[in-house]
Structure formats: structure tokens, C-alpha cells
ZAVEXBA-418518 format. One line per field, with one value per residue: residue number from 1; residue in three letters; chain; z, x, y of N, C-alpha, C, O in turn. Coordinates in steps of 0.001 Angstrom, whole numbers, plus 500000, padded with zeros to 6 digits. Atoms other than C-alpha are relative to their C-alpha. Layout:
BEGIN
i = c(NUM_...)
aa = c(ALA_...)
ch = c(A_...)
n_up = c(Z_...)
n_east = c(X_...)
n_north = c(Y_...)
ca_up = c(Z_...)
ca_east = c(X_...)
ca_north = c(Y_...)
c_up = c(Z_...)
c_east = c(X_...)
c_north = c(Y_...)
o_up = c(Z_...)
o_east = c(X_...)
o_north = c(Y_...)
! end
This chain:
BEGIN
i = c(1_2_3_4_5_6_7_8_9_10_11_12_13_14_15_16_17_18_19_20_21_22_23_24_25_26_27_28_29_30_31_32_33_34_35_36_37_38_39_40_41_42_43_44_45_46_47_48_49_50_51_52_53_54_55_56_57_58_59_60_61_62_63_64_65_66_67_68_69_70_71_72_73_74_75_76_77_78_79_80_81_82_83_84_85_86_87_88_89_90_91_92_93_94_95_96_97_98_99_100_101_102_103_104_105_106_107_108_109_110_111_112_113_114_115_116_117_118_119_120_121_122_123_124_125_126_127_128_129_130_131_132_133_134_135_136_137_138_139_140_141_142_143_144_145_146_147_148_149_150_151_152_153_154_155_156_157_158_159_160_161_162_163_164_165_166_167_168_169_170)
aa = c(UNK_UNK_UNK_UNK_UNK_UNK_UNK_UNK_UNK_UNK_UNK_UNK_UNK_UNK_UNK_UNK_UNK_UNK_UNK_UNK_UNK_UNK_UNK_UNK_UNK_UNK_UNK_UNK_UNK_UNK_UNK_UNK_UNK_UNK_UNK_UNK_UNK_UNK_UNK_UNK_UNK_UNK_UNK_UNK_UNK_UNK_UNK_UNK_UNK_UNK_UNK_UNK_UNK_UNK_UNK_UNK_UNK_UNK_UNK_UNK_UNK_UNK_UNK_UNK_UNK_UNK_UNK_UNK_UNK_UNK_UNK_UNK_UNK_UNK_UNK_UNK_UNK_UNK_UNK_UNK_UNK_UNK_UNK_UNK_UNK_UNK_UNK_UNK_UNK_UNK_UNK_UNK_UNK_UNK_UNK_UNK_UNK_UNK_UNK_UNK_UNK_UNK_UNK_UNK_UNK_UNK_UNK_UNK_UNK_UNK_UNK_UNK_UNK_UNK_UNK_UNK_UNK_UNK_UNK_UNK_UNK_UNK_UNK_UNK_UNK_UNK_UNK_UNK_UNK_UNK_UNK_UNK_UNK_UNK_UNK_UNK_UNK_UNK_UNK_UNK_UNK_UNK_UNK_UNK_UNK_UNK_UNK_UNK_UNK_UNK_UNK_UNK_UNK_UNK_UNK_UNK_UNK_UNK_UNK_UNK_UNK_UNK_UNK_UNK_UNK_UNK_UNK_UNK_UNK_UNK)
ch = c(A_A_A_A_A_A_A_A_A_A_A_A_A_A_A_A_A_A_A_A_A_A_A_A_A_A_A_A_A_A_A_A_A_A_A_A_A_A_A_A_A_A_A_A_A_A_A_A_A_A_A_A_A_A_A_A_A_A_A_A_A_A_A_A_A_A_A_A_A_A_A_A_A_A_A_A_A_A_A_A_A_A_A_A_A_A_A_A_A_A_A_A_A_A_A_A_A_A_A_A_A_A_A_A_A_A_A_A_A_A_A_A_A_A_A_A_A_A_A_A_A_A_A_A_A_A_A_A_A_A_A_A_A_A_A_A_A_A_A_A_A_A_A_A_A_A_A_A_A_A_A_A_A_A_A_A_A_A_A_A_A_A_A_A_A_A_A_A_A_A)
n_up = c(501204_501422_501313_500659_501265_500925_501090_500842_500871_500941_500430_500958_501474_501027_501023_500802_500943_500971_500557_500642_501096_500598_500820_501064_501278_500460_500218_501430_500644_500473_501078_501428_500359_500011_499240_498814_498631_499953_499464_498857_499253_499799_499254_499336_499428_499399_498490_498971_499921_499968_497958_499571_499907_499006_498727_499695_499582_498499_499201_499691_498725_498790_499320_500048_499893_500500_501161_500291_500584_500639_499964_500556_500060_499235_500593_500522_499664_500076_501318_500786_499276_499648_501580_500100_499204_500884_501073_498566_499231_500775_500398_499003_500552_500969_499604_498851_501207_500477_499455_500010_501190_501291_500937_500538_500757_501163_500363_500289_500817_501529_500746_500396_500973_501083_500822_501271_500983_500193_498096_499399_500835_499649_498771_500274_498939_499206_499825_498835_499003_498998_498926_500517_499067_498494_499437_500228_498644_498666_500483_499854_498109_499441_500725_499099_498534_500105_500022_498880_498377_499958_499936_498611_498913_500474_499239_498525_500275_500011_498643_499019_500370_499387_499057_498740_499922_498977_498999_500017_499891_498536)
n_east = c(499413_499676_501614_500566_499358_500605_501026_498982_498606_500540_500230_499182_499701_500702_500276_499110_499884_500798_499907_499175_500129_501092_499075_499056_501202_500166_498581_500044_501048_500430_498906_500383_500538_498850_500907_500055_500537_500163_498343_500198_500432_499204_499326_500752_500759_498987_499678_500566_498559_498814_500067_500364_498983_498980_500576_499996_498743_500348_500500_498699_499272_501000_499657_498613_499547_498690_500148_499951_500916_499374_500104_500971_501082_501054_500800_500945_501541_501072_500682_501248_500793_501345_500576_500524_501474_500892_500463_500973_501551_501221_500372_501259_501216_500155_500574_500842_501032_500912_500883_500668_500601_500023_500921_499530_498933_500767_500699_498307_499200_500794_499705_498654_499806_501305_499018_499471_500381_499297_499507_501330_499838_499265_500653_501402_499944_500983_500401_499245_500921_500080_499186_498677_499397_500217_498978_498968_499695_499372_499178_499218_500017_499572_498883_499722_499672_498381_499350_499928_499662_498868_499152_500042_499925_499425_500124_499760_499289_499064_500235_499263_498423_499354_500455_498918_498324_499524_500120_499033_498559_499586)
n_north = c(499455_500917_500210_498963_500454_500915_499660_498941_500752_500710_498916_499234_501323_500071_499032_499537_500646_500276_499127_500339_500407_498682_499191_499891_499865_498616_498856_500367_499415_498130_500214_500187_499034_498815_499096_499517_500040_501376_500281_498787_500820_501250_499686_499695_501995_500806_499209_501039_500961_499054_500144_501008_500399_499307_500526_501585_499941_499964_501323_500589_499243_500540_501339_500207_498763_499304_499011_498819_499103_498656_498994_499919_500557_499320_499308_500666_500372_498933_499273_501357_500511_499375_499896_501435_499574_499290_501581_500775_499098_499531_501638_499885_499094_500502_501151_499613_499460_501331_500649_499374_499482_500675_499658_498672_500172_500745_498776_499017_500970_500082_498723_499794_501168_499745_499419_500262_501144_500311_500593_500556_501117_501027_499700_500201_499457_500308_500866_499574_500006_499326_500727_499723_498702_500580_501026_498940_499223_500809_500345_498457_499736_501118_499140_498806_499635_500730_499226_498659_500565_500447_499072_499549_500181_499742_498650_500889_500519_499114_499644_501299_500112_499173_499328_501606_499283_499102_500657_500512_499466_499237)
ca_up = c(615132_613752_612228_610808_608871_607993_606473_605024_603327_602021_600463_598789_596993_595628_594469_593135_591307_589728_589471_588224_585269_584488_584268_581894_579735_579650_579001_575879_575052_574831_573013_570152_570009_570230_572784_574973_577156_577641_578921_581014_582489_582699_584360_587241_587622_588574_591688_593002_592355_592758_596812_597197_596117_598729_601221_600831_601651_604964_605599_605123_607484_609945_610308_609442_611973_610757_607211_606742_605304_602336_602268_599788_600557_603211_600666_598454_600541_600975_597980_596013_598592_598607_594436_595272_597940_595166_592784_596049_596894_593565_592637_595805_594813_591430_592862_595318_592486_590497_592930_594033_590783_588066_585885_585391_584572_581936_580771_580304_579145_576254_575389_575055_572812_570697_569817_568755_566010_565065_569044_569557_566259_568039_571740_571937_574634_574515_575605_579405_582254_585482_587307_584875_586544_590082_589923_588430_591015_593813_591597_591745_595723_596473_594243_595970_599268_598843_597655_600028_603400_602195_601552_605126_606955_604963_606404_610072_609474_608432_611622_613730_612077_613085_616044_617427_615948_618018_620610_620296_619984_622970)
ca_east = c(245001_245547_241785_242257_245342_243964_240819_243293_245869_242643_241168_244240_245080_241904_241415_245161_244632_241065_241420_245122_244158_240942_243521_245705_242700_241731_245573_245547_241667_243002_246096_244761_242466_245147_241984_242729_240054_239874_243955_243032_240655_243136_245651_243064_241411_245285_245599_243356_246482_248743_247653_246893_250734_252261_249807_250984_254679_252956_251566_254942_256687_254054_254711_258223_259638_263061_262123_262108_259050_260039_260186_257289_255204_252956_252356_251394_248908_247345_247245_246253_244616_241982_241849_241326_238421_236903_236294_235197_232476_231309_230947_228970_226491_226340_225640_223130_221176_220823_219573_217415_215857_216471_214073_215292_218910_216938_215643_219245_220773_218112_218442_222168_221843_219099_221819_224203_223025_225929_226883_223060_223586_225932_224823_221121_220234_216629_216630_217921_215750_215255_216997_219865_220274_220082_222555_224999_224178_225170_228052_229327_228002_229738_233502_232733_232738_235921_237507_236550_236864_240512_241599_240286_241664_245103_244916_244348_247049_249450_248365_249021_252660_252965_251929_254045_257041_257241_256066_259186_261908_260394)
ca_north = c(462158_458925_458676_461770_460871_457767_459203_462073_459581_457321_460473_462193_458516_458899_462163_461984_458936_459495_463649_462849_460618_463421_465922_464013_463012_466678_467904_465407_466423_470632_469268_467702_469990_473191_474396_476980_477444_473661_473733_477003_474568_471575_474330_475199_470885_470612_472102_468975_466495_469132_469270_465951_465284_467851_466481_462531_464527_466162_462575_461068_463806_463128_459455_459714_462725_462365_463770_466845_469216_471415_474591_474825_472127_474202_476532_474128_472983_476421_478001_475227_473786_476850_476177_472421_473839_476267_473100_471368_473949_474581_470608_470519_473070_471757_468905_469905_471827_468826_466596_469281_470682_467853_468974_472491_470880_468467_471569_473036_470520_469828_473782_473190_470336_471921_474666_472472_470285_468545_467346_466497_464090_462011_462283_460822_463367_462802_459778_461355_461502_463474_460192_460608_464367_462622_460171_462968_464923_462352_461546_465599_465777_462848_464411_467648_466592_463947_467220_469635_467151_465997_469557_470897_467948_468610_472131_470449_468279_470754_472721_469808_469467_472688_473090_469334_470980_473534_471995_469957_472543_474257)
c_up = c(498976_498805_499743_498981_499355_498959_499039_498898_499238_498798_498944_499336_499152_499363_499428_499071_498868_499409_499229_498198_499275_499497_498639_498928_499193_499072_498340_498875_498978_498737_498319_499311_499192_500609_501118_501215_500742_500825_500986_501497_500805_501021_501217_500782_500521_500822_500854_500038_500722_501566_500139_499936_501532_501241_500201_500402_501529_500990_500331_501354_501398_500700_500131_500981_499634_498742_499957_498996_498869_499870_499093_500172_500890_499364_498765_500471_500488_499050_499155_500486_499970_498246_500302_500669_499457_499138_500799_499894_499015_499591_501340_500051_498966_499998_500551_499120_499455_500363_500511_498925_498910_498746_498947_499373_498487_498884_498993_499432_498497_499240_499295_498968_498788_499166_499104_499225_499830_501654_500262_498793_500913_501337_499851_501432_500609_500674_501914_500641_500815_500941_499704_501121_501505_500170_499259_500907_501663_499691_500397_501485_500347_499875_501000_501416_500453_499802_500945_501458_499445_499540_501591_500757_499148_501144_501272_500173_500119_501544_501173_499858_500449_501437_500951_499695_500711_501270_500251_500013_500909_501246)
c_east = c(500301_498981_500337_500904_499692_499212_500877_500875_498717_498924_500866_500483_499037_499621_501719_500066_498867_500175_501431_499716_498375_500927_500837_498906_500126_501192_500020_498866_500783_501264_499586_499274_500443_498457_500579_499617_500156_501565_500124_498908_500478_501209_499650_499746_501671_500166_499311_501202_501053_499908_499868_501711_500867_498832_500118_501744_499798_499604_501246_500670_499094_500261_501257_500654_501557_500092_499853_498867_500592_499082_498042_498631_498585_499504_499382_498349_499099_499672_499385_499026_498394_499328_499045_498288_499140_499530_498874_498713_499351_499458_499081_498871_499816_498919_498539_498894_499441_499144_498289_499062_500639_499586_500618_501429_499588_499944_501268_500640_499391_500167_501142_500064_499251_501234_501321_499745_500619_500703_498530_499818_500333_500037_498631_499506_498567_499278_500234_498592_500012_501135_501256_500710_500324_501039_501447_499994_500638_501329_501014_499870_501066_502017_500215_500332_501435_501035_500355_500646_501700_500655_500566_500958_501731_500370_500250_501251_501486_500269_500559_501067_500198_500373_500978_501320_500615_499707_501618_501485_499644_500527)
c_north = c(498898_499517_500846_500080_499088_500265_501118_498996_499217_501004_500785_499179_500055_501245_500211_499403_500573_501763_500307_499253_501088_500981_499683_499823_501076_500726_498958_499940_501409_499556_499849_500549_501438_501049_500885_500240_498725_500105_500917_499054_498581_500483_499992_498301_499761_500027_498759_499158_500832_500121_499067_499539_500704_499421_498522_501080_500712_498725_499161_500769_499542_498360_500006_501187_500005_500680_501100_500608_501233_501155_500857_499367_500625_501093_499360_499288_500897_500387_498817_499171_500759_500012_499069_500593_500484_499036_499400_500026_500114_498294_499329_500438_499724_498715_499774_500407_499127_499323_500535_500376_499112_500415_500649_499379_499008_501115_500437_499633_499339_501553_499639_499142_500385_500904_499396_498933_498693_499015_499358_498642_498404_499774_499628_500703_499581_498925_500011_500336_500557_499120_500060_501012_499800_499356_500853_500504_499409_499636_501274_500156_499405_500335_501434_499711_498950_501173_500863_499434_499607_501774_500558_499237_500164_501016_499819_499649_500739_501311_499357_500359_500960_500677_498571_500330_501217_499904_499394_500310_500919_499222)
o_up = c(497766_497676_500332_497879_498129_497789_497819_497736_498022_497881_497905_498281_497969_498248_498912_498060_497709_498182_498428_497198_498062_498295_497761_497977_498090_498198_497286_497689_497774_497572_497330_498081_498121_500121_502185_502272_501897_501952_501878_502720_501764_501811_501901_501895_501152_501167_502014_501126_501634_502235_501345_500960_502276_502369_501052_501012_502398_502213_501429_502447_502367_501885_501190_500155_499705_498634_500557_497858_499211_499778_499500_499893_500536_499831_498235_499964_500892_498725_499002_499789_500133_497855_500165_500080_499799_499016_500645_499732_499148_499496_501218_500529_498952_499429_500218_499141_499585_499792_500412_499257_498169_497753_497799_498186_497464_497790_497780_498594_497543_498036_498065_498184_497722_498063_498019_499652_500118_501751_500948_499142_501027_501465_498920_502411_501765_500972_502499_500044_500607_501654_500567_501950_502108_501227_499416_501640_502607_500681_500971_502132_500882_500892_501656_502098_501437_500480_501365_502139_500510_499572_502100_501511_499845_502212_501707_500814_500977_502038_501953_500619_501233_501832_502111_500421_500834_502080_501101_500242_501284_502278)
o_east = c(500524_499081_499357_500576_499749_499434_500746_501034_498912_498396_500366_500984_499270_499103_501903_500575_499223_500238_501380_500087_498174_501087_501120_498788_500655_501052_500036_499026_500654_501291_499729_499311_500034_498118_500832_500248_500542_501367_500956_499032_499959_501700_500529_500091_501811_500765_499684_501776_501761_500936_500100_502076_501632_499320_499407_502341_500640_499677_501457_500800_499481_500358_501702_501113_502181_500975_498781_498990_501136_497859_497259_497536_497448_498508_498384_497260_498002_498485_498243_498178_497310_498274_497827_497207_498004_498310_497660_497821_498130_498248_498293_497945_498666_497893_497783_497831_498246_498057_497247_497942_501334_500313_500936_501560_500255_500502_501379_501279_500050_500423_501125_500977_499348_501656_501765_500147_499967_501386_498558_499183_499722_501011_498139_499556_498313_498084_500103_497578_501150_501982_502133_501593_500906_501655_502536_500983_501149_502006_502091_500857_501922_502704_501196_501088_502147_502055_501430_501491_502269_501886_501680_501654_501967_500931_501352_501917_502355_501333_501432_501466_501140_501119_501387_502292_501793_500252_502267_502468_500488_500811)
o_north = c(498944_499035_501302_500520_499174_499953_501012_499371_499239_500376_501214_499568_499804_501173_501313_499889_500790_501852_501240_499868_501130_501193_500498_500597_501215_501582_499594_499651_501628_499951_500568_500525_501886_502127_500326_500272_498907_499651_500748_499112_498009_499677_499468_497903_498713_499008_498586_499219_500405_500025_499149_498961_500091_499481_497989_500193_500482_498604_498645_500217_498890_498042_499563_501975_501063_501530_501030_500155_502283_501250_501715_499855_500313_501644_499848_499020_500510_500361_498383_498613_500197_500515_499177_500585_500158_499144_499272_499194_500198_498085_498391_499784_500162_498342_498862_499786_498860_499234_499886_499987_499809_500380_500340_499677_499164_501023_500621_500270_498927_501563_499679_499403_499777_500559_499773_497851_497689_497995_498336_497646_497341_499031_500266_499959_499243_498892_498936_500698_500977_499657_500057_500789_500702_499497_500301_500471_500010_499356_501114_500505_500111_500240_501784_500402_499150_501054_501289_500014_499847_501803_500681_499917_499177_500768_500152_500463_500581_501684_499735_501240_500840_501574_498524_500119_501552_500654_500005_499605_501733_499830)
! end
């Protein structure tokens, strides 16, 4: 159990630090903006920090057993935990697509640029390549599955805790 917190605790530092400072980006992108969807999207990308914090306070309880687990934190690490997992899974398949079919995202991504004029000005899109789409896509695989494996073993984790604490007051 102790590899599995290890890899758990070196996992939720990093998706709290790097999806932490994404979120705030984003939250001072929708701002200045006064974007909604964009802050609907910044509410949602939080839930990755947002478990990764209540899961460094399961990691603490875990090493520490005189601390105490609050009341909330085990539902923090489900419910948000299964947001964090939905991000996960789709940034996995995102991912997966890309690497898979480059082309077609080339494709998609030149449509999108064709429509807007003004964004394709200042963006030199066609200068983007199939390998471009490739090394995005290992970039999003690679995000997805840091997300998804540090939610699951979270989940574990919290299992464990539960399962040595009652162990312990039987």
C-alpha cells in the first residue's frame, strides 16, 4: 500500500499544481472576458484540483492516524472524483483519436480556422502538420491518464482508509 500512496501523492501534486494554475488562467481568461460559457467550463476543469486537494487530506490521514478525516472529504473524493474521471476519460479518447487519425483532426482544425477569419489572422494554422496532431495527442493521452489513474487510486485509497478503520474499532 505504500507504492500506491506514493504513486497517488506524486500524481495529485501534479495534477493540483499544473490543472490548478490552468484553472486560474482560465478563471481570469472568462473574467476579462465577462464569458460565460468559458467560466461554466472553468467551474467543471475544477473538480480536478478540487479532488486532488481532499485526496492530499486522505493521504495525510493515512500516514498520520491521529488526524482525523472530515466529514466531507470522502465525498469529495467521489463526486468530484467521478467529474475529475469524466475529464480523465474524455482527454484519453481525445487523445487516442488524434494519435490515431491525425489527419482528420488537421482537417478539423483547418475547417475551424477557415470560419474564423479574424483568429486564423493571428494564429498561422497552416503552417501545422499531422506530427503537430500527434504530439497533442500524447500530450492529452498522457493528462488523461495522470487524471484518471490518480482519481481511481484515490478511490482505492479511500477504500483502504475505510476498510483499516474498521478494522481497528473491531
Amino acid at each position: 500500500m505504500k507504492i500506491v500512496l506514493k504513486i497517488a501523492s506524486a500524481l495529485t501534486w501534479f495534477n493540483i499544481v499544473f490543472w490548478g494554475l490552468l484553472v486560474a488562467m482560465f478563471l481570469i481568461f472568462a473574467l476579462q472576458l465577462a464569458n460565460l460559457p468559458i467560466l461554466a467550463v472553468v467551474v467543471l476543469l475544477s473538480a480536478i484540483p478540487l479532488n486532488c486537494y481532499a485526496a492530499l487530506r486522505l493521504q495525510a490521514c493515512i500516514r498520520n492516524p491521529q488526524l482525523r478525516l472530515s466529514h466531507q472529504t470522502p465525498a469529495g473524493i467521489r463526486f468530484v472524483g467521478f467529474i475529475a474521471l469524466f475529464f480523465g476519460i474524455c482527454m484519453l479518447f481525445s487523445g487516442l483519436s488524434m494519435i490515431h487519425d491525425p489527419k482528420t483532426a488537421l482537417n478539423s482544425w483547418t475547417e475551424q480556422m477557415d470560419q474564423m477569419p479574424e483568429m486564423a489572422r493571428q494564429y498561422p494554422y497552416k503552417n501545422l502538420g499531422e506530427a503537430y496532431f500527434v504530439r497533442v495527442g500524447i500530450a492529452a493521452l498522457t493528462l488523461g491518464l495522470f487524471i484518471s489513474l490518480n482519481v481511481i487510486l484515490n478511490l482505492r485509497l479511500l477504500r483502504w482508509y475505510y476498510l483499516a478503520k474498521k478494522s481497528d474499532l473491531s
